[in-house]
Structures are given as C-alpha cells and as structure tokens.
N, C-alpha and C positions, 0 to 999 in steps of 0.2 A: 460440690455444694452450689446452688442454686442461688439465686436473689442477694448477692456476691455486688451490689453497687449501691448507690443515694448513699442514703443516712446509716446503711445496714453494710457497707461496704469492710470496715473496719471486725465489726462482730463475725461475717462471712470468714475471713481470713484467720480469726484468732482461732475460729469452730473448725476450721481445717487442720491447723497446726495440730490442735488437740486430738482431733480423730483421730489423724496419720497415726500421733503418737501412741494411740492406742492400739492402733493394729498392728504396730511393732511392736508392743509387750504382747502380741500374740503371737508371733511368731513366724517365721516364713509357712504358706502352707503347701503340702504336698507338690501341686502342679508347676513351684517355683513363679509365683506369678506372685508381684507385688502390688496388692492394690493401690493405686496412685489415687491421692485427696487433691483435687483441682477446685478451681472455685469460678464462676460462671456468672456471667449475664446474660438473659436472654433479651434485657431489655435494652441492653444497648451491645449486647456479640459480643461481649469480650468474654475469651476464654472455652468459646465456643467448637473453636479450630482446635486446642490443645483436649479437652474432652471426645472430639470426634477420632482421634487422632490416638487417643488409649484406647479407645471402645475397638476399632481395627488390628492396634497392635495384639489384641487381649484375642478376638478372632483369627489372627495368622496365625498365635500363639496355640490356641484349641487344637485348631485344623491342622497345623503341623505337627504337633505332638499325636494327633489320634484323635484326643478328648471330647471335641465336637461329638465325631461319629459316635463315641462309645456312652457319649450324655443324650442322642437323639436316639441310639439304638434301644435305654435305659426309658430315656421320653414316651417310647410307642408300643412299651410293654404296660409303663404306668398307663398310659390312653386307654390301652386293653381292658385290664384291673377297674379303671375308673367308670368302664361302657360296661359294665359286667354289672358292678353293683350299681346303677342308674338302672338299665334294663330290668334286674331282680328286683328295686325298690318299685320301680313304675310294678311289674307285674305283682307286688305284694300288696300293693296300695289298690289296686284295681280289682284283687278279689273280692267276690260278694263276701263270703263268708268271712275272710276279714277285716271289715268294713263294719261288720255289726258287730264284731269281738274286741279289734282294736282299742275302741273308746272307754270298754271300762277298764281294759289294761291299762291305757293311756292317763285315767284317773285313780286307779290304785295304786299305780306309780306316784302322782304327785303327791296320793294320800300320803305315802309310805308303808303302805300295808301289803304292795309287792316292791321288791327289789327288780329295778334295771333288766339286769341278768335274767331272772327267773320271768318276767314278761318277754323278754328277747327270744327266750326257750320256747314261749308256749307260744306264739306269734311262728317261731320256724317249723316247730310242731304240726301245726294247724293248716302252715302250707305246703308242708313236705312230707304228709304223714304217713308217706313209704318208705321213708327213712333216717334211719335214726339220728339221733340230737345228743350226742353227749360229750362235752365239754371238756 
C-alpha cells in the first residue's frame, strides 16, 4: 500500500492489516506464495527496500519453481490469439463491402430489432462467404 505517511499514515497501516487479513480467509494459493501487505512511501522511501525486496523474492520464487517460463510460454500464445483477432478486426473493418453493411447492423442492434449474435453472424457471413458460420 502506497501513500503509507503525513496525515494518511495511520489509515495506510490499519488498510494493510485488513487486506492481509482478507487474503488469508482466502486461503494459501496453489504456487505457495503468500502475498505479503507492506505499506510504502514514496515520498519519503520508507518501506521502499522492504517492497523491492518481496517483488525479487516472488521472482526467484517463479523462476525456480518453473512458473515464470510456463506464465511467459502461456504470455506468447495469448500475444498470438490477441495479433490474430486485431489482424481479422483491422481486415474486417477495412472491407469495402462491410463498411456500407456494418452501419445499419450497427443500428438495428441499438434499435433492438437485431440481436448481437445474429448481426455477428451476418457481418462473418459477408466476410467469409466460402464458409460456413454456424454456431
């Protein structure tokens, strides 16, 4: 916790105690890693060392268990997935032909006169329409 001094010094400490205490009615989680509630100044360093100092142990902890690897190897598949539908949104946004379709999908939607779904359908439809769409 953050801004942990002056007048706010007291409240810092008591919103610690309470958090901690919450995460331990949740329970230890899988990796054995207990999150530690520390309380901070940036404005005057205290508490600084002690936060730098879990942030490292919580990294040795990753890196020597595995976890690391298997959370960046997990990372670069999301990245993948994520460049996949960005690439497909840009090319679907940039067809001409759905570019004049889109907009009264895009208002019969708010009308309510098409559902979400059944606009999603005719929009993939329209860009894919050598192959089939069904749900």
């Amino acid at each position: 916790m953050n801004k942990a001094d002056g007048p706010h010094e007291q409240e810092a400490c008591r919103a610690a105690r309470e958090l901690a205490g919450a995460l331990r009615l949740l329970g230890q989680p899988e990796d054995s890693w207990i999150t530690p509630v520390v309380t901070c100044s940036a404005a005057n360093g205290t508490g600084l060392a002690e936060v730098w100092a879990h942030v490292e142990s919580h990294e040795r902890m990753l890196r020597q268990s595995g976890e690391l690897d298997r959370l960046r190897r997990e990372q670069r598949v999301s990245w993948m997935w994520s460049l996949v539908r960005d690439q497909l949104l840009d090319r679907l946004r940039d067809d001409p032909e759905l570019c004049s379709f889109a907009p009264q999908l895009e208002a019969d939607v708010r009308a309510g006169s098409l559902t979400p779904g059944l606009a999603a359908q005719q929009l993939v439809a329209a860009f894919l329409p050598d192959r089939r769409w069904d749900p």
